[in-house]
C-alpha positions as CSV (number, residue, x, y, z in Angstrom):
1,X,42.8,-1.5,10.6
2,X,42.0,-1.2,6.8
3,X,40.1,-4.7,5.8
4,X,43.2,-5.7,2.8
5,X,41.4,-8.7,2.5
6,X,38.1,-7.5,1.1
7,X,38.5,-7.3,-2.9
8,X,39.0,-4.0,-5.2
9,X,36.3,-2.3,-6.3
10,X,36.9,-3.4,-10.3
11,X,36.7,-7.4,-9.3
12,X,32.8,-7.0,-7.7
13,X,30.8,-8.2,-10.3
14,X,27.6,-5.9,-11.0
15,X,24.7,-8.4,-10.8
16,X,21.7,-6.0,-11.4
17,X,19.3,-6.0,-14.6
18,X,18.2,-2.6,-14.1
19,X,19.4,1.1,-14.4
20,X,18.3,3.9,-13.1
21,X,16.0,5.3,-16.2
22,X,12.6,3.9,-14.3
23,X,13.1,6.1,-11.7
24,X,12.8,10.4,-11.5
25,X,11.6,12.8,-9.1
26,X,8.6,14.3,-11.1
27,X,5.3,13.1,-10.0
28,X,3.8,10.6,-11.0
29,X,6.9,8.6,-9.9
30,X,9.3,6.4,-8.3
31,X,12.0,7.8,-6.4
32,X,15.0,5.5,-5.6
33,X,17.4,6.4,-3.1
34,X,19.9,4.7,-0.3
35,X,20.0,6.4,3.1
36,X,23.0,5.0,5.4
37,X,22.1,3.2,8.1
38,X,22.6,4.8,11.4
39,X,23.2,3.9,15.0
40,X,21.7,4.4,18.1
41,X,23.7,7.4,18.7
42,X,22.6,8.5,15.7
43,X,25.7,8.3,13.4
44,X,25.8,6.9,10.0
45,X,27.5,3.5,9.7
46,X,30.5,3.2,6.4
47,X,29.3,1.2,4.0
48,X,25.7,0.0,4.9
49,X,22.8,1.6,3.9
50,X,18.9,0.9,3.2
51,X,16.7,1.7,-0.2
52,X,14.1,3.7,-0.5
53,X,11.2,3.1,-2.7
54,X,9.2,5.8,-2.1
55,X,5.8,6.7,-4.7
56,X,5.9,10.1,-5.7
57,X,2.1,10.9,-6.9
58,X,0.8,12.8,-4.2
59,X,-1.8,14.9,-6.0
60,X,-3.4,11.3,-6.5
61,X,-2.8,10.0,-2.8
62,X,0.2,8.1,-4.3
63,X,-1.7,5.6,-6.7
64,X,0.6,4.1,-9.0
65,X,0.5,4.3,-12.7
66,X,2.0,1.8,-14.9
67,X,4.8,3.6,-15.1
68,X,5.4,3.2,-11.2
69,X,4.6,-0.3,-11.3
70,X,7.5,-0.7,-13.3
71,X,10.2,1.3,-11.3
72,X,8.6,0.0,-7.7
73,X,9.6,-3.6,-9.4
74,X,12.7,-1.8,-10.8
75,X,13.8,-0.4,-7.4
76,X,13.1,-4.0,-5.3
77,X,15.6,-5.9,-8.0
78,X,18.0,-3.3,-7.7
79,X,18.2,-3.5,-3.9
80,X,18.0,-7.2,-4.0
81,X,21.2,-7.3,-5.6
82,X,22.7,-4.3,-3.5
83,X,25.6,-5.8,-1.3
84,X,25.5,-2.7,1.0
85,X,21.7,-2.7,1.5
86,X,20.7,-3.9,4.4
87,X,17.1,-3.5,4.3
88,X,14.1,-2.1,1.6
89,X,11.4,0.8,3.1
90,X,8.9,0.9,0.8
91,X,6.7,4.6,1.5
92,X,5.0,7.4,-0.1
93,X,5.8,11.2,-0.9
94,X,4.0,13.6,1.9
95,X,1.5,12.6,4.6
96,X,-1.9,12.0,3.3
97,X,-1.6,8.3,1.5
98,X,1.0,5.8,1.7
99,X,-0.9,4.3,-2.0
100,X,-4.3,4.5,-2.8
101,X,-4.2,1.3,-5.7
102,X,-3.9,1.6,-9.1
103,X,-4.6,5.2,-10.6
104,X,-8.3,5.3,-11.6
105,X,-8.1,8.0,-14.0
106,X,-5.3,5.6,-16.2
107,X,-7.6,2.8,-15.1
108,X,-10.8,4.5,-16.4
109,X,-9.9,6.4,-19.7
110,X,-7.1,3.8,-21.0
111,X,-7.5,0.2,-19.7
112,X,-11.2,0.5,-19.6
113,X,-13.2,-2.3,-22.0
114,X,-9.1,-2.9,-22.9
115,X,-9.0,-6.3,-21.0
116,X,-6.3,-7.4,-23.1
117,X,-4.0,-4.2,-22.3
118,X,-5.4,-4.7,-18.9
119,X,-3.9,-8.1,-18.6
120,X,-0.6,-6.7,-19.9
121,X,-0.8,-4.4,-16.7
122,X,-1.9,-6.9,-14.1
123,X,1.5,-9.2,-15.4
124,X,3.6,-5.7,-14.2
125,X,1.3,-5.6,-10.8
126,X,1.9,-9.4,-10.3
127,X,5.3,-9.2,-11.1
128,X,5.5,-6.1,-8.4
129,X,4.2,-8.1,-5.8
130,X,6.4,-11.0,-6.3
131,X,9.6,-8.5,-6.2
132,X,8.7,-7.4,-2.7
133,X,7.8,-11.3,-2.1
134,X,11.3,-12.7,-3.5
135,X,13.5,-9.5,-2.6
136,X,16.9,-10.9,-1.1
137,X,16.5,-8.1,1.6
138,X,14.2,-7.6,4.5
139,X,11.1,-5.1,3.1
140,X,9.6,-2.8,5.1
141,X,6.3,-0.8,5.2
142,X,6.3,2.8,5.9
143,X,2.9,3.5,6.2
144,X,2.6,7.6,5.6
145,X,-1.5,7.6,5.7
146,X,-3.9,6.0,4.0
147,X,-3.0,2.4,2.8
148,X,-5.9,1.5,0.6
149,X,-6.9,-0.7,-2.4
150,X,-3.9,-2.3,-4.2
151,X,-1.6,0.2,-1.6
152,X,-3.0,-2.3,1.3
153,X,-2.1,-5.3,-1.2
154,X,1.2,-3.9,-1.7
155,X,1.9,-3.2,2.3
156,X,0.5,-6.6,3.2
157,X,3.3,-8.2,0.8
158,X,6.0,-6.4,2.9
159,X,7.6,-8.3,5.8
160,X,7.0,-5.1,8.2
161,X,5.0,-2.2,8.3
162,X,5.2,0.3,10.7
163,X,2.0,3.1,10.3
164,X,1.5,6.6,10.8
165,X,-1.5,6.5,13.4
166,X,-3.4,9.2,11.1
167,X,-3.2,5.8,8.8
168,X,-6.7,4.1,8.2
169,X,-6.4,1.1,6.3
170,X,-8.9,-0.7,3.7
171,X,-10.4,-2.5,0.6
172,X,-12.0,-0.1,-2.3
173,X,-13.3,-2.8,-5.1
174,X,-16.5,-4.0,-4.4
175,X,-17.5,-0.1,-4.2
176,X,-15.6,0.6,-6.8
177,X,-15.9,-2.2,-9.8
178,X,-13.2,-4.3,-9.0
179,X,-12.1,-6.9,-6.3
180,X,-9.4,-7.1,-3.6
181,X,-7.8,-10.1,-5.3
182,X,-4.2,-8.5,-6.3
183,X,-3.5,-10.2,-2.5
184,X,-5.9,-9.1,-0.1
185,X,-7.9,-12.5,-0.7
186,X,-4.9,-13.8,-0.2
187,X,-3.1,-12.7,2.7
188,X,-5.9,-11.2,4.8
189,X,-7.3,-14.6,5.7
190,X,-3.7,-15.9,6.8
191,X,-2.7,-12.4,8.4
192,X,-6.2,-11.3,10.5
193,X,-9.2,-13.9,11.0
194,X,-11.2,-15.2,8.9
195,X,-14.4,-12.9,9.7
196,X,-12.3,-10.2,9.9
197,X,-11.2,-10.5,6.5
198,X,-13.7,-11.0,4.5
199,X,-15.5,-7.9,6.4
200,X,-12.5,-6.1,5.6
201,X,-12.5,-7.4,1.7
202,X,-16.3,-6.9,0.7
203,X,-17.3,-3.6,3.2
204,X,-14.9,-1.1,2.0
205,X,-14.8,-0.3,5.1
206,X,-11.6,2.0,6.3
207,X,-9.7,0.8,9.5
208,X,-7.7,2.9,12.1
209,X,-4.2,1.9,12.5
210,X,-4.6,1.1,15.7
211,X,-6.9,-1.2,15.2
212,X,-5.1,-3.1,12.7
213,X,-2.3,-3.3,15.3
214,X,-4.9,-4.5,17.7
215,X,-5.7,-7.0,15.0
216,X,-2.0,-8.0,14.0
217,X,-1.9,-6.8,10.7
218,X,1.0,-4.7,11.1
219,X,4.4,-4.0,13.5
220,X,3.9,-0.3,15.1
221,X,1.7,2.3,15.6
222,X,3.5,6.0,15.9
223,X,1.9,9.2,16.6
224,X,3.3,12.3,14.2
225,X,1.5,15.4,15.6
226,X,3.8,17.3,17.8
227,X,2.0,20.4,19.1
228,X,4.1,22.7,21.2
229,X,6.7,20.5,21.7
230,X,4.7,17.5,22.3
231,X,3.4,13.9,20.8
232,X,-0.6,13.8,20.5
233,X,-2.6,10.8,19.1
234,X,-4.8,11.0,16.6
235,X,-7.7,12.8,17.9
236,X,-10.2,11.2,15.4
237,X,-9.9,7.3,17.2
238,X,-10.8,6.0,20.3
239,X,-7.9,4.9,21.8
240,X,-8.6,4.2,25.6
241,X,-10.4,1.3,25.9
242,X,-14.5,1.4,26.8
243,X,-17.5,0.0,26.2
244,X,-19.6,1.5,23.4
245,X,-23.5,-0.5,22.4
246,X,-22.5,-3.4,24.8
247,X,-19.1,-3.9,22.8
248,X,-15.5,-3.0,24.0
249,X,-14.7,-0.7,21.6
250,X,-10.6,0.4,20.9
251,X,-9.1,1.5,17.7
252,X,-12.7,3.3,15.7
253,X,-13.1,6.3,14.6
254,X,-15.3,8.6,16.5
255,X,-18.6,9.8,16.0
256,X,-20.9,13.1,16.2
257,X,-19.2,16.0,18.0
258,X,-16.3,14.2,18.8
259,X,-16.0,13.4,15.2
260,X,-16.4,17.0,13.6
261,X,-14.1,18.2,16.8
262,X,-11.0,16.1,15.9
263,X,-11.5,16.8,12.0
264,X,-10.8,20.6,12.9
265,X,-8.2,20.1,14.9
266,X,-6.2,18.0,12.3
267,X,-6.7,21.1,9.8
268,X,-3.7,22.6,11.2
269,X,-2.2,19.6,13.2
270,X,1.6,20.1,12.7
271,X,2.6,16.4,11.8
272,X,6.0,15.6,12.8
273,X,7.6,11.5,11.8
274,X,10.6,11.8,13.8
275,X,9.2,8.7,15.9
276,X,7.9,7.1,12.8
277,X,11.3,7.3,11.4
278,X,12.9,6.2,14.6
279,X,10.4,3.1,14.5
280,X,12.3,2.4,11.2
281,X,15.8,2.9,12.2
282,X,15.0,0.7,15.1
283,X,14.2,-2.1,12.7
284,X,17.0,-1.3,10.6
285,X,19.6,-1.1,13.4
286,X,18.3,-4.9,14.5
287,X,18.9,-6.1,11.2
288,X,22.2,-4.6,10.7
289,X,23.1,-6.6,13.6
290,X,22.3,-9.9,13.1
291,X,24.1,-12.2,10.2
292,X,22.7,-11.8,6.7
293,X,21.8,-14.6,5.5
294,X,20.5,-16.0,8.4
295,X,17.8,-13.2,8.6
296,X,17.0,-13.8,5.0
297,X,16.4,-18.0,5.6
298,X,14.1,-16.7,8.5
299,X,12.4,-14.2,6.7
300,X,11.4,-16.1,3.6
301,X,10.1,-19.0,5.8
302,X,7.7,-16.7,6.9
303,X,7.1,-15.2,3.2
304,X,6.7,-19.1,2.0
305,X,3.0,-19.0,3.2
306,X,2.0,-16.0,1.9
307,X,3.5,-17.0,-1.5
308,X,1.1,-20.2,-1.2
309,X,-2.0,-18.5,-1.4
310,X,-0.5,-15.7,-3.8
311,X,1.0,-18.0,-6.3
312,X,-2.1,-19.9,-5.9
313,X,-4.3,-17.6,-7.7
314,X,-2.3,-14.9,-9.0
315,X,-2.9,-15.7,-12.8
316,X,-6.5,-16.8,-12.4
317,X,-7.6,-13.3,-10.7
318,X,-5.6,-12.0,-13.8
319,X,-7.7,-13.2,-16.3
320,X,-10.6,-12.8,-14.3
321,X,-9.8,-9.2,-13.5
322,X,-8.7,-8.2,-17.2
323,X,-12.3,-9.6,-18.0
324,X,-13.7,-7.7,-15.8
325,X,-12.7,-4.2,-17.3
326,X,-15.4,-4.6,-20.2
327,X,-17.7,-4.8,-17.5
328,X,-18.6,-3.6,-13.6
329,X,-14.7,-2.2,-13.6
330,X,-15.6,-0.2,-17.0
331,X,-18.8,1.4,-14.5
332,X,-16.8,1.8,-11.5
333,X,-13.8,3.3,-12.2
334,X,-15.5,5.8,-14.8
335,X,-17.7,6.9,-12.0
336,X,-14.6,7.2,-9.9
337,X,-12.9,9.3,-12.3
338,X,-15.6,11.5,-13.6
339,X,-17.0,12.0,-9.6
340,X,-15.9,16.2,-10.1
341,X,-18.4,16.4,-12.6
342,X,-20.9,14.4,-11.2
343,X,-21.0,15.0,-7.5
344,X,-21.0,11.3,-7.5
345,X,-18.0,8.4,-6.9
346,X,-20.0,5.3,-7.5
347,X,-23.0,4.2,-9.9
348,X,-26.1,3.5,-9.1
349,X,-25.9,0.3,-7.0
350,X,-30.1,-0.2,-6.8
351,X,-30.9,0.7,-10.7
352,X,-28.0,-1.4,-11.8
353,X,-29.1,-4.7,-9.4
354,X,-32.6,-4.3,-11.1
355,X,-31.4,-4.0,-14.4
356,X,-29.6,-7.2,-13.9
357,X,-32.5,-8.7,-12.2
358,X,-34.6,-8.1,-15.5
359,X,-32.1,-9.7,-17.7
360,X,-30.5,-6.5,-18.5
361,X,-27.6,-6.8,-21.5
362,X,-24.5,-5.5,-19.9
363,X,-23.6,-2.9,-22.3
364,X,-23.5,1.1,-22.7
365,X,-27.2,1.2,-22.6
366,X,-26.8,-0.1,-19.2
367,X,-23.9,1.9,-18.5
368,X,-25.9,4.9,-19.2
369,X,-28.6,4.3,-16.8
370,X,-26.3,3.6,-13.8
371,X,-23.3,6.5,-14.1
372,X,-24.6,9.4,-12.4
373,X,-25.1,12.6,-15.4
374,X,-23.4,16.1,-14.7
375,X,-24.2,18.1,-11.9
């Protein structure tokens, strides 16, 4: 029976602020699209659908210029004020990177010793994050591969992420002349412990995904190689269980043979995210049954604590980190970006800490010293 009750198209009043010009499908960009939701059985349900924000710079592991910033923002409003949207998926363009951070080469030959256009930026990143933090629909993480930098910042401001298990996971700014303070300092503490966090801020080290689902940073670990018909796991991490140095050991990355064995093999894995996109529709489905405003109440109680710490020092780190691009961001992300000609991704960490120790002026004499010269 036809719902007569449900008003004409014409009396719905169009609440959303942005069009559709922030968006395209030529990298580096944003690519907006609603995909209907579907039932177990796998047929489409009239009239509901999720968004799809998904970062379109693959070439650049999906990094996001200022430009994306913008649509990603763009794209969270307009599903917020979506009636038929019942959920956000936030994802990247192939299967290499989820996002990477900010794009280093805009980073290094634009906003570089520009901390007032850098400033400028870090309002568009903060006002990113607080899109995903205040959007009127659930958000989930589709983690493709690598969430890194200000990708991990972004993912960690989702309600739900749901990871590739070819997905490692990590900081980049102490190694690379910047800080993890666009959220990690803010939610990792409240999301893993505290040892864990701050390890996982200041190392730069990359994690597997299944040890950040050991760990309880994210929802769902799915395997996408499919070899002759069947699901492996990713050969490169230990994921049975045993003791390694006297520690139980689940979720790193093996060493040596092993190592060099698995990196072959993934050189012509065929990767396959049927169950990574079933993990999703999974989600979806359970949403799509449950009332909609409930869900919302429930999830932004649980949002409320990481907006405490976020709001908390969102515009301090902005100055601070606009600041910062006259100085150690300047050195890092001009290494980073020059690292083809050099050989070299990072300055010299020894030469610059001595230079400094002797009361060294931080300028381009200093500069010069520490950025490695072409090979």
């Amino acid at each position: 029976m036809a719902l007569t009750w449900l008003p004409s198209e014409h009396e719905l009043k169009d609440h959303d602020l942005w069009g559709n010009e922030f968006f395209g499908t030529d990298a580096p960009s944003v690519m907006y699209e609603k995909r209907a939701i579907v039932n177990p059985q796998g047929q489409p349900v009239e009239g509901l659908c999720s968004a799809w924000i998904v970062l379109n710079n693959p070439t650049q592991y999906n990094s996001y210029t200022t430009k994306m910033v913008k649509a990603t923002t763009a794209g969270l409003c307009k599903a917020s004020m979506d009636r038929s949207v019942v959920a956000v998926i936030i994802t990247g363009v192939g299967d290499r990177a989820f996002c990477t951070g900010g794009n280093t080469k805009e980073y290094a030959e634009y906003y570089s010793k520009r901390p007032t256009e850098y400033g400028l930026y870090m309002d568009l990143f903060n006002g990113m994050i607080d899109a995903i933090l205040d959007c009127k629909k659930p958000v989930i993480c589709r983690v493709n591969g690598m969430r890194v930098a200000g990708g991990q910042e972004v993912g960690m401001a989702c309600d739900l992420s749901v990871a590739s298990d070819l997905a490692v996971f990590g900081q980049a700014g102490p190694r690379h002349g910047s800080a993890p303070v666009g959220g990690a300092t803010d939610f990792l503490p409240w999301m893993l412990g505290v040892e864990d966090a701050m390890w996982s801020c200041v190392s730069c080290e990359l994690w597997s995904a299944y040890k950040m689902k050991t760990k309880g940073l994210i929802s769902k670990v799915s395997p996408v190689i499919r070899q002759d018909g069947r699901w492996t796991r990713n050969p490169s991490v230990i994921t049975d269980e045993y003791v390694r140095d006297g520690e139980i050991v689940y979720g790193e990355f093996k060493t040596g043979a092993e190592a060099n064995q698995a990196r072959e093999f993934l050189k012509t894995a065929q990767i396959d995210f049927g169950m990574l996109d079933q993990a999703v529709n999974d989600i979806l489905w359970t949403f799509t049954n449950l009332f909609p405003h409930c869900l919302q109440v429930s999830i932004e109680g649980i949002r409320q604590k990481k907006k405490f710490f976020w709001d908390l020092s969102k515009s301090a780190n902005r100055h601070w980190l606009a600041a910062n691009m006259s100085a150690e961001a300047f050195a890092g992300f001009n290494a980073f970006n020059t690292r083809k000609i050099t050989g070299k991704d990072t300055i010299d960490f020894i030469k610059y800490r001595q230079l400094l120790a002797a009361g060294h002026a931080v300028d381009d004499e200093l500069f010069e010293q520490v950025l490695a010269k072409p090979k």
